[in-house]
Residue frames relative to the residue before (quaternion, step in Angstrom):
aa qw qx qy qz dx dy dz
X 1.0000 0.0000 0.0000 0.0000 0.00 0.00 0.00
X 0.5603 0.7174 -0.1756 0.3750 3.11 1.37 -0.87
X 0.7920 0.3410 -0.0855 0.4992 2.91 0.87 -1.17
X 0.5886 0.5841 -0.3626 0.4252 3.53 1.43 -0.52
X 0.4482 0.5614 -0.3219 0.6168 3.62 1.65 -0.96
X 0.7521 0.3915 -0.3532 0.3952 3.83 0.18 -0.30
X 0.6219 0.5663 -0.3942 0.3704 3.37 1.06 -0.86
X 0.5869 0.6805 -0.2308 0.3730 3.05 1.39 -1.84
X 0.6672 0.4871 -0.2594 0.5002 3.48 0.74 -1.21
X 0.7168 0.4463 -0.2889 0.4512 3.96 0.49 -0.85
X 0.6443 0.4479 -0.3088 0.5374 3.81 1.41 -0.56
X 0.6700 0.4605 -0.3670 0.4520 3.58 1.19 -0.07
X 0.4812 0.6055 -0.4093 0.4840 3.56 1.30 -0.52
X 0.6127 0.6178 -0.2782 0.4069 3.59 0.57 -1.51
X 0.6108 0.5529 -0.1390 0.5495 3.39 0.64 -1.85
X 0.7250 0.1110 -0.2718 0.6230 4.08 0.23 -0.30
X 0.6873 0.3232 -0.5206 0.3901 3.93 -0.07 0.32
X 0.6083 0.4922 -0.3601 0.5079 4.02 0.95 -0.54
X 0.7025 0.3097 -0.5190 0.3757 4.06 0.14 -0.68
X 0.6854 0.4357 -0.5239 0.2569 4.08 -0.21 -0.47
X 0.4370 0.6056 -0.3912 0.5379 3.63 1.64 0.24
X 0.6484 0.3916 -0.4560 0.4673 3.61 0.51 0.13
X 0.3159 -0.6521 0.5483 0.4177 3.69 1.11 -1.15
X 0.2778 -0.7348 0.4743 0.3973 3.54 0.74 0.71
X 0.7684 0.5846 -0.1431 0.2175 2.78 0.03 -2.82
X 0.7534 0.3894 -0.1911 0.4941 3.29 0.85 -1.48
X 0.6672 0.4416 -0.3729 0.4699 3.82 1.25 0.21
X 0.6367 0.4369 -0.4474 0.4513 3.19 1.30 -0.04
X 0.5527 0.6150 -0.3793 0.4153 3.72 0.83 -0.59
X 0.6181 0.5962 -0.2821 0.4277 3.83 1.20 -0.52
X 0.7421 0.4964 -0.2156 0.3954 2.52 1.23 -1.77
X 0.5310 0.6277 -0.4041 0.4009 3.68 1.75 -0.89
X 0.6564 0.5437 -0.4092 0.3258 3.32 0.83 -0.90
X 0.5050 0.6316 -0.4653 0.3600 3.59 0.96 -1.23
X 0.8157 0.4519 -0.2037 0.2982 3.00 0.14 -2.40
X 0.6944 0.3694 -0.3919 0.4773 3.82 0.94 -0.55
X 0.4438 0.4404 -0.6001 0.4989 4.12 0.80 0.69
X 0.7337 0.4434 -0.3829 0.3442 3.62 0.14 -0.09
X 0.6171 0.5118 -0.2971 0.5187 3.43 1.29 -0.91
X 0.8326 0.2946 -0.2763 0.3789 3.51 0.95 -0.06
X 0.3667 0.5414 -0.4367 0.6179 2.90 1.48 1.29
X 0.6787 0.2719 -0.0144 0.6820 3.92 0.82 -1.40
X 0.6211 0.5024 -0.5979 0.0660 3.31 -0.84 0.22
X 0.5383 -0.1461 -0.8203 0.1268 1.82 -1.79 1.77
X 0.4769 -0.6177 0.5046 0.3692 3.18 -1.22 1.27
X 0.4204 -0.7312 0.5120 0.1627 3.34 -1.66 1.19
X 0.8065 0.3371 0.0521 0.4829 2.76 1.60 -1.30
X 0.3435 -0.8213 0.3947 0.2275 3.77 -0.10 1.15
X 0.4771 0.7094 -0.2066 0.4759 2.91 1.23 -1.29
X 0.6214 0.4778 -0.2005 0.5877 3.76 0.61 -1.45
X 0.6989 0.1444 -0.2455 0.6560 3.91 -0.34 -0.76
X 0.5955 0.2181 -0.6772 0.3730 3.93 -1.16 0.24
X 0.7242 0.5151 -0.3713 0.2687 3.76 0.05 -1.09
X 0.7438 0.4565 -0.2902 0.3926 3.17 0.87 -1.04
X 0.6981 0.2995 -0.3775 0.5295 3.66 1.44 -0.44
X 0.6132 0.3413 -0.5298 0.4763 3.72 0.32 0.79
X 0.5000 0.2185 -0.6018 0.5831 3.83 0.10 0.71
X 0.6726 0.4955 -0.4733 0.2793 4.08 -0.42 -0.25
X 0.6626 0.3560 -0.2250 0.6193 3.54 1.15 -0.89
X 0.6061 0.2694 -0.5211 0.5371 3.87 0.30 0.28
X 0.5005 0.5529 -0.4981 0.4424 3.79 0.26 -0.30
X 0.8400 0.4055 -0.1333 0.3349 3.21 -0.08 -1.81
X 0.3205 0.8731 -0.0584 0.3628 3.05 1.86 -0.72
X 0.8050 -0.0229 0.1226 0.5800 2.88 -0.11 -1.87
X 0.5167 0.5273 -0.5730 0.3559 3.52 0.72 0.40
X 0.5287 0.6407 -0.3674 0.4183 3.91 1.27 -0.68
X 0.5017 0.7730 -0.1914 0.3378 2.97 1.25 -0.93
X 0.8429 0.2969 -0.0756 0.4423 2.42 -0.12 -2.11
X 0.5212 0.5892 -0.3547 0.5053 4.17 1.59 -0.91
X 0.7995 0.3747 -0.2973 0.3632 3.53 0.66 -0.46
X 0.4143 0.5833 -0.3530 0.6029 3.53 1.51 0.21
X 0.6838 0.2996 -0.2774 0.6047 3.79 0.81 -0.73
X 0.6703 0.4348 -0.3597 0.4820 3.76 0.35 -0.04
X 0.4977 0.7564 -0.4156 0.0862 3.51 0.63 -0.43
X 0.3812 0.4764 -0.4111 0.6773 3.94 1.93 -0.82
X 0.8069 0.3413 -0.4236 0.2300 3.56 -0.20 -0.25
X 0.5178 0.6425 -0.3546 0.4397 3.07 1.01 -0.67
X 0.6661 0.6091 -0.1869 0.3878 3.60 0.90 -1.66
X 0.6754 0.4414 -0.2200 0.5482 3.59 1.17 -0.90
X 0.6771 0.2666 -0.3332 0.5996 4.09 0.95 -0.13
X 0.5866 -0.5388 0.5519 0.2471 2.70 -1.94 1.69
X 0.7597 0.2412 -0.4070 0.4461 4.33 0.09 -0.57
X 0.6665 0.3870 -0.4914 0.4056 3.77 0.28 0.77
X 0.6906 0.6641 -0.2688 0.0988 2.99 0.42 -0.94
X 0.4627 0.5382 -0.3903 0.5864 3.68 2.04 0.62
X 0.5325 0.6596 -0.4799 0.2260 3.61 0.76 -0.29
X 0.7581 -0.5573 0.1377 0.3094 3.46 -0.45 0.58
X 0.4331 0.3974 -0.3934 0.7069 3.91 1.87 -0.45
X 0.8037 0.3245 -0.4070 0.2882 3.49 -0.85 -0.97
X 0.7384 0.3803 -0.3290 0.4492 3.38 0.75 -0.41
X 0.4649 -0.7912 0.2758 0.2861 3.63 1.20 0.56
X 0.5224 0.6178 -0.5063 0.2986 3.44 1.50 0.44
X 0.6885 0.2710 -0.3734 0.5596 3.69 1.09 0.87
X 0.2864 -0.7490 0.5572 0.2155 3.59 -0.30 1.48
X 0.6055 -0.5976 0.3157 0.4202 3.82 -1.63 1.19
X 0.6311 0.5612 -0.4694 0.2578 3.36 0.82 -1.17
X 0.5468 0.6369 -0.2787 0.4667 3.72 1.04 -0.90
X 0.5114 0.6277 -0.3367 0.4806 3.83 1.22 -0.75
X 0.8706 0.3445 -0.1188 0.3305 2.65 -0.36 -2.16
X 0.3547 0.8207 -0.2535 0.3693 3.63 1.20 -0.49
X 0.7805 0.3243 -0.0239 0.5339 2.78 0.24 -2.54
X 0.5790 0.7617 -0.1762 0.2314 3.89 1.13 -0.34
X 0.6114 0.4651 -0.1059 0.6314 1.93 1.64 -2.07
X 0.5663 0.6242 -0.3857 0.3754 4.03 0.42 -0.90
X 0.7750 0.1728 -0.3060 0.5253 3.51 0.31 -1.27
X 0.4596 0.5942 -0.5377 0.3828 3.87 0.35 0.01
X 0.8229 0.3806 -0.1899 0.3768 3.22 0.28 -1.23
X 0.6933 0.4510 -0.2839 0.4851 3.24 1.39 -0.30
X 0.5953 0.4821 -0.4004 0.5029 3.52 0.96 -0.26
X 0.5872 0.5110 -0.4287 0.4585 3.98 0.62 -0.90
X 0.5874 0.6405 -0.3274 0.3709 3.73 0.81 -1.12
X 0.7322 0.4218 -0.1742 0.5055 3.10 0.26 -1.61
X 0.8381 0.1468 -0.3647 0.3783 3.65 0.48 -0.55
X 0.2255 0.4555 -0.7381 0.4436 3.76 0.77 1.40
X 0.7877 0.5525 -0.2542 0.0983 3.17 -0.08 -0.84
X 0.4221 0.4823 -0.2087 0.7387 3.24 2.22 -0.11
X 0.6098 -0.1620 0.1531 0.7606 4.07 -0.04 -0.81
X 0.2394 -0.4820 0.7904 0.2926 2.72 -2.41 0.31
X 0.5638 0.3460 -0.6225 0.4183 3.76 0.06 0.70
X 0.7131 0.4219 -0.3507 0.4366 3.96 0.44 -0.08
X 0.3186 0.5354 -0.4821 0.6159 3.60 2.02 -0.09
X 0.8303 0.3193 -0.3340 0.3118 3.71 -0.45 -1.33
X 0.6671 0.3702 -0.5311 0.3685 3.68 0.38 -0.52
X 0.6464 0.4349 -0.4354 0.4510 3.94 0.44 -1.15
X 0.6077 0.4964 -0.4045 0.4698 3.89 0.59 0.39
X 0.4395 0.6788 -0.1918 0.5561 3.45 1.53 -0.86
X 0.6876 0.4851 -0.1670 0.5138 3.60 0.51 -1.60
X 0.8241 0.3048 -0.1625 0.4489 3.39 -0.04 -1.51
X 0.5474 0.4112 -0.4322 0.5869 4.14 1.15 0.10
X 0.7666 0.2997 -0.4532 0.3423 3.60 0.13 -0.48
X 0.4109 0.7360 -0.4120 0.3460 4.09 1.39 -0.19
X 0.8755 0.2281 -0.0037 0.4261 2.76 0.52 -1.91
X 0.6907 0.3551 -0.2674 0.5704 3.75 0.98 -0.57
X 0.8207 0.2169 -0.3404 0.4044 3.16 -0.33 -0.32
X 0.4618 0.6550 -0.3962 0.4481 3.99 1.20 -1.03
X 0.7499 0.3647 -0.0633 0.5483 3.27 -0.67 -2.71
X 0.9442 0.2670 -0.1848 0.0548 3.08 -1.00 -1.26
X 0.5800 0.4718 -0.2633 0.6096 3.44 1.98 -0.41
X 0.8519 0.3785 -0.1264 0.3393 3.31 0.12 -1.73
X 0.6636 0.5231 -0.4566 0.2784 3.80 0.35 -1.65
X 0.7738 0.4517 -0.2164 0.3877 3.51 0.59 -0.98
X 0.4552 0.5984 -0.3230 0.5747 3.74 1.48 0.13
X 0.7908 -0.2625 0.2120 0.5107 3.48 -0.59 -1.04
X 0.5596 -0.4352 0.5439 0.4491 4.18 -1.26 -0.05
X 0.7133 0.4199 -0.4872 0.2782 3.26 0.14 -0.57
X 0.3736 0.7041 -0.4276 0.4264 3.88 1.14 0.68
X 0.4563 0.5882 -0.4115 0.5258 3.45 1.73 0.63
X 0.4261 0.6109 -0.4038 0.5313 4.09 1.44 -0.13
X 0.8972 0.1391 -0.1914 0.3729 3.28 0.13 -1.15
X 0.3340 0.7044 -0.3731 0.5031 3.26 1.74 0.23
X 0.7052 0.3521 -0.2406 0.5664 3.65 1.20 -1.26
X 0.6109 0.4412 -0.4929 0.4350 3.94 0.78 -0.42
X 0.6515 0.3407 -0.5292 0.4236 4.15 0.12 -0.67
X 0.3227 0.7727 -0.3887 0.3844 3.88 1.01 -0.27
X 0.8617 0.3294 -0.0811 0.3773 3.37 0.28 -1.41
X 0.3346 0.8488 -0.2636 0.3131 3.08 2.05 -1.10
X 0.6708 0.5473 -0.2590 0.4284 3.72 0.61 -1.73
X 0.7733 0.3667 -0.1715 0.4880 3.43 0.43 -1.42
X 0.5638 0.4611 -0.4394 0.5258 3.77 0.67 -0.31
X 0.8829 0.2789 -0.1836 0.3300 3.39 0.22 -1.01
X 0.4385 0.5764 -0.3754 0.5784 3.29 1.45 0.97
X 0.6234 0.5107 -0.1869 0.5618 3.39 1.34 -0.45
X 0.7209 0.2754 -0.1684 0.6132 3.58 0.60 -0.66
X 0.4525 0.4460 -0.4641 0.6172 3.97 1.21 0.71
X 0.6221 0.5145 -0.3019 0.5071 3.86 0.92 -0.52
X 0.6839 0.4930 -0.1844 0.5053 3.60 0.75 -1.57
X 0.1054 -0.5629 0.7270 0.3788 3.40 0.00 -2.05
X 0.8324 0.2069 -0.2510 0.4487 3.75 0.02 0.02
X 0.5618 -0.3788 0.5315 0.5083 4.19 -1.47 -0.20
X 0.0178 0.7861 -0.6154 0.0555 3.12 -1.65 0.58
X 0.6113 -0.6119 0.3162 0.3898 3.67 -0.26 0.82
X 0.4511 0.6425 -0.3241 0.5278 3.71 1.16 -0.64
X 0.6228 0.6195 -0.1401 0.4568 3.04 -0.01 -1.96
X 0.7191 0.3101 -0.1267 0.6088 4.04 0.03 -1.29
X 0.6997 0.3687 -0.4340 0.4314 3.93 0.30 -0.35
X 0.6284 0.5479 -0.3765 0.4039 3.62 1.04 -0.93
X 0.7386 0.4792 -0.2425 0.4074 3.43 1.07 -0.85
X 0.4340 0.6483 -0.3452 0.5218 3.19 1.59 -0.06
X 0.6648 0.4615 -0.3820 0.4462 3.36 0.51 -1.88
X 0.5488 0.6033 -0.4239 0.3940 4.21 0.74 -1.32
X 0.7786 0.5122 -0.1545 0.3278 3.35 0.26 -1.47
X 0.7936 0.1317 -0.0976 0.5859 3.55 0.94 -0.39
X 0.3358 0.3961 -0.5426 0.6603 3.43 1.50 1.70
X 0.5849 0.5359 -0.5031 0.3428 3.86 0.49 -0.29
X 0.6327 0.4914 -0.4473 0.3977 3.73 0.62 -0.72
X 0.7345 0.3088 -0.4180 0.4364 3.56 0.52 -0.48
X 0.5811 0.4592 -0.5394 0.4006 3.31 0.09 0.03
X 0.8008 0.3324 -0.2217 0.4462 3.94 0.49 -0.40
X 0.8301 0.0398 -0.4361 0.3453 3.20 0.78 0.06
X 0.2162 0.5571 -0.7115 0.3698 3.63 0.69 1.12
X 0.7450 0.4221 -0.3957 0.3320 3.87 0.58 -0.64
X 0.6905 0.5048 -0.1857 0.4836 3.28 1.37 -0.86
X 0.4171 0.5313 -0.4386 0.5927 3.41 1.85 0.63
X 0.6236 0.5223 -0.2876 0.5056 3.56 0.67 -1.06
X 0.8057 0.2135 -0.1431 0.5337 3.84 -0.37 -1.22
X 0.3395 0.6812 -0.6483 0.0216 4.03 0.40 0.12
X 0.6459 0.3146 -0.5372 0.4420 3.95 0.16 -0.22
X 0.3743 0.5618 -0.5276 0.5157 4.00 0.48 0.00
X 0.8805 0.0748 -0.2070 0.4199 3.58 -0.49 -0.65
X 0.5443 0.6041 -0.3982 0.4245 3.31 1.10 0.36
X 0.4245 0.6937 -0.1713 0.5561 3.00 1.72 -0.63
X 0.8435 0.0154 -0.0038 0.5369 3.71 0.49 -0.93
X 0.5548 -0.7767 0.2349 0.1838 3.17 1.15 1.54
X 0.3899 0.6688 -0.5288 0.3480 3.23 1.40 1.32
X 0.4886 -0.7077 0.4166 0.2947 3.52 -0.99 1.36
X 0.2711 0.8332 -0.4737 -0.0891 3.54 -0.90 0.16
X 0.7315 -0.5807 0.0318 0.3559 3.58 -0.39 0.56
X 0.5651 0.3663 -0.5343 0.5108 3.55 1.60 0.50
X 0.5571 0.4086 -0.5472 0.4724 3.80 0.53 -0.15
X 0.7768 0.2044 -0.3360 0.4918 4.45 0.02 0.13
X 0.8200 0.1590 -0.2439 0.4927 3.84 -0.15 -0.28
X 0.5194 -0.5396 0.5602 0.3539 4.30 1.08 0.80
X 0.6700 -0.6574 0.2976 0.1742 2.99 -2.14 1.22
X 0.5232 0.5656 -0.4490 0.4525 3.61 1.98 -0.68
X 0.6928 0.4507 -0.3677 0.4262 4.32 0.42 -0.74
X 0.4260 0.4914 -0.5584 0.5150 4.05 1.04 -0.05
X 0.9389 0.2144 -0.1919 0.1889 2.77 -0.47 -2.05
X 0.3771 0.6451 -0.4346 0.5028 4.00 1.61 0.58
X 0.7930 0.3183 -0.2845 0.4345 3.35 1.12 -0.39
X 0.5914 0.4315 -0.4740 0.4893 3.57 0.90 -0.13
X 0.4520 0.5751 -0.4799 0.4844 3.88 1.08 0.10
X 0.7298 0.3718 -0.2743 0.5038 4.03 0.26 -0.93
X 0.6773 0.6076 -0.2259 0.3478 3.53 0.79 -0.57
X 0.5458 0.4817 -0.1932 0.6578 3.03 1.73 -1.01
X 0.7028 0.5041 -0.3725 0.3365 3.66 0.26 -0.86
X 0.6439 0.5948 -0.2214 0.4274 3.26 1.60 -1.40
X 0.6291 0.5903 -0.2803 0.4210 3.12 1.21 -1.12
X 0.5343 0.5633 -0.3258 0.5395 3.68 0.90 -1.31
X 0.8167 0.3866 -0.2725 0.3305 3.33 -0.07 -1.06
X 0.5078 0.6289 -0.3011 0.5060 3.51 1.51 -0.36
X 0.6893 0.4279 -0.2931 0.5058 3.46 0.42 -0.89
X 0.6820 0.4199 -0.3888 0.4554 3.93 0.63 -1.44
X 0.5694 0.4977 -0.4841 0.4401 3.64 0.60 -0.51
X 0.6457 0.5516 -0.3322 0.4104 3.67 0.12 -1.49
X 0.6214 0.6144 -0.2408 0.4224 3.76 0.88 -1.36
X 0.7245 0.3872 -0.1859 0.5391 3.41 0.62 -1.72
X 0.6525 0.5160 -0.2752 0.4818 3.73 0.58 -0.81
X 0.4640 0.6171 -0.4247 0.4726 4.06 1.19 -0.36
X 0.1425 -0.6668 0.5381 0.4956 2.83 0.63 -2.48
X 0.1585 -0.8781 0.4158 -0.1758 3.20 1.07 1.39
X 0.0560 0.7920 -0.4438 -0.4156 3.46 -0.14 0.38
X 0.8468 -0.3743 0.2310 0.2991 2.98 -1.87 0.12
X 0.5066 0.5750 -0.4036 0.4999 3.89 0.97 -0.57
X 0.5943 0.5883 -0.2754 0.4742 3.82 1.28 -0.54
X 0.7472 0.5207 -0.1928 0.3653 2.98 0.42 -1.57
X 0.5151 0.6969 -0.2117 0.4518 2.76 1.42 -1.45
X 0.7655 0.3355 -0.1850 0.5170 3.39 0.40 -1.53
X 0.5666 0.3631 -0.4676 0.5731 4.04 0.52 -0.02
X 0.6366 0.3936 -0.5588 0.3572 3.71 -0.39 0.06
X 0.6959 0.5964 -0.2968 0.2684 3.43 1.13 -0.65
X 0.5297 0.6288 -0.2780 0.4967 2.94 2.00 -0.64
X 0.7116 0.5493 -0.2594 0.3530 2.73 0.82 -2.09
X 0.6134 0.5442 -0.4586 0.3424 3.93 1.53 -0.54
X 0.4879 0.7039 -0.3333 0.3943 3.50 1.13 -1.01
X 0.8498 0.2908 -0.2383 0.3695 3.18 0.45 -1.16
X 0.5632 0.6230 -0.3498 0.4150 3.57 1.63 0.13
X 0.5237 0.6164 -0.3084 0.5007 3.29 1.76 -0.66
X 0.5805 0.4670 -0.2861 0.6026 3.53 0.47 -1.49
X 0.6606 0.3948 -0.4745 0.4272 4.10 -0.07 -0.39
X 0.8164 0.0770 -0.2588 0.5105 3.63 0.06 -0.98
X 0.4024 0.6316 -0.5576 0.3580 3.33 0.08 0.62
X 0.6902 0.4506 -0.1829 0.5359 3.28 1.51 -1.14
X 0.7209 0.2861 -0.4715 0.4197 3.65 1.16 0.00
X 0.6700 0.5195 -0.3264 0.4180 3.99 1.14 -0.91
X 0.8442 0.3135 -0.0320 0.4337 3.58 1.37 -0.48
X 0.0864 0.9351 -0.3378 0.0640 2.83 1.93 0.79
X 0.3328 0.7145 -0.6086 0.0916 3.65 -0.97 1.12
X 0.5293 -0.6973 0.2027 0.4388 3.05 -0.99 0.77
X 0.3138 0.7827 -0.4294 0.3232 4.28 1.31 -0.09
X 0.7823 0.3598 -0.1567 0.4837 2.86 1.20 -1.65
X 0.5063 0.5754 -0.4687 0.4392 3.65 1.16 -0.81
X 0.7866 0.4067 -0.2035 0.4177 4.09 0.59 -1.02
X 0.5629 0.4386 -0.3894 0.5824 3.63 1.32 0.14
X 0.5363 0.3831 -0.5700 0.4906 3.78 0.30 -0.41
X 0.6087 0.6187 -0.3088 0.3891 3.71 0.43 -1.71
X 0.7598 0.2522 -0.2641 0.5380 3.80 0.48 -0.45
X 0.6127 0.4239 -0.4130 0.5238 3.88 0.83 -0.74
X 0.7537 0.2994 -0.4580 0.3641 3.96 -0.06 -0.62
X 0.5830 0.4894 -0.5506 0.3428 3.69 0.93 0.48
X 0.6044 0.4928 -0.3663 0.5077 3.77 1.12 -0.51
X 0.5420 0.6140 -0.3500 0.4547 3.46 1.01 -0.57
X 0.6975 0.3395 -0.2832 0.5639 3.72 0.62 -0.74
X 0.4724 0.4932 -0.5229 0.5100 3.89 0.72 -0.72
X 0.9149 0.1998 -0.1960 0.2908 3.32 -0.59 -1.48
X 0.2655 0.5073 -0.5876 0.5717 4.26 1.18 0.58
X 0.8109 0.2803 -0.3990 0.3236 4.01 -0.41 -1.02
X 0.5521 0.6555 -0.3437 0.3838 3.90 1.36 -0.63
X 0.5405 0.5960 -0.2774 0.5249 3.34 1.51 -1.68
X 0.6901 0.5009 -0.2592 0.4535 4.07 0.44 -1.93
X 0.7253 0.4544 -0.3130 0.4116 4.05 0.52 -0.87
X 0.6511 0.4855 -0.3358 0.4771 3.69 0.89 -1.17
């Protein structure tokens, strides 16, 4: 008994030193995106079975690809003052143990979703190759503009949650992943406005340390706008009704204010409120897209 009470205790310790290795927040916000490409293919879901499966191959996907980027990031992590407690850099999870626990849920989520569609096997396979190979391991450390394909494995979740709904690509599909893809710049650089001696610090390029803070914050302004417009299109093109729509333009205004606000009225309050509103902003666009 003794010893089971001991195991139990060592599999919970694990369990709190392995989940900030996934990035919860940012894996659940992905995962929201998947699940609301399906709800706007299926809603009302018919099938339970169908949505548990499809959001447990997404979070082992999404999962172990964080993972496995954070095992390659770890010298980096170690050199910035807001990473540098996370569990690799601070060595209280050795890499080999990382890359492992990475490789597992990677390989098991991609599996499982061949195994449901192999077109919804290949994009969530699509996702996790453009993250980690072409994103992490070629680009981040090359040039900033490794936020594109950072924003295309981005979009991946919700396309390929959608075409699990459909069976097939669909023009919808490609706009939702669009809307993802050009909502990624704000989320990264409002962050990469916020931590710039941080990534200056560990000699990762990004776009106020190469094009200066007035061309960042001009571009998370177009990006946001583009995005917004992605989604209301996607919305109107569902057949949203309008009491919705309605209510996404209101967001979608928020998040245009907080943009030029952030380029004619730069501070840094605002640079970290857009940064926190264009994550609730995407949460609640995929709530608005599912209902």
């Amino acid at each position: 008994m003794i010893n089971l009470q001991s195991e139990i205790c060592n599999l919970q310790s694990k369990l709190r030193l392995y989940w900030p290795l996934t990035k919860s927040l940012q894996t659940s916000l992905l995962l929201s995106t998947g699940l609301a490409g399906y709800m706007s293919a299926r809603c009302p879901v018919m099938h339970w079975y169908d949505f548990l499966s499809l959001a447990l191959s997404l979070f082992l996907a999404i999962a172990g690809s964080t993972i496995i980027n954070m095992w390659y990031d770890r010298a980096i992590d170690a050199s910035m003052k807001r990473t540098c407690n996370r569990p690799l850099a601070s060595g209280q999870v050795s890499p080999a143990e990382a890359l492992r626990l990475g490789l597992v849920l990677s390989v098991l989520g991609v599996g499982m979703a061949v195994v449901m569609s192999p077109l919804y096997g290949l994009v969530v396979f699509a996702g996790l190759f453009f993250d980690v190979v072409i994103y992490t391991l070629w680009l981040k450390r090359r040039t900033c503009w490794s936020i594109v394909w950072g924003g295309i494995s981005g979009g991946m979740p919700i396309l390929a949650g959608r075409i699990f709904g459909l069976g097939h690509v669909d023009g919808i599909g490609i706009l939702l992943a669009l809307a993802v893809l050009f909502w990624i710049p704000t989320h990264i650089l409002t962050f990469s406005l916020r931590y710039h001696e941080d990534y200056q610090a560990a000699k990762i390029p990004t776009f106020p340390s190469i094009y200066g803070l007035l061309a960042t914050r001009t571009t998370i302004a177009i990006s946001s706008v583009l995005a917004a417009l992605s989604i209301a299109i996607a919305g109107v093109l569902i057949g949203m009704e309008w009491g919705f729509v309605r209510l996404l333009a209101v967001l979608s205004a928020g998040l245009f204010l907080l943009a030029i606000a952030s380029v004619f009225r730069p501070t840094e309050r605002i640079n970290f409120g857009l940064f926190k509103y264009a994550s609730l902003y995407m949460l609640s666009a995929m709530i608005l897209l599912s209902i």
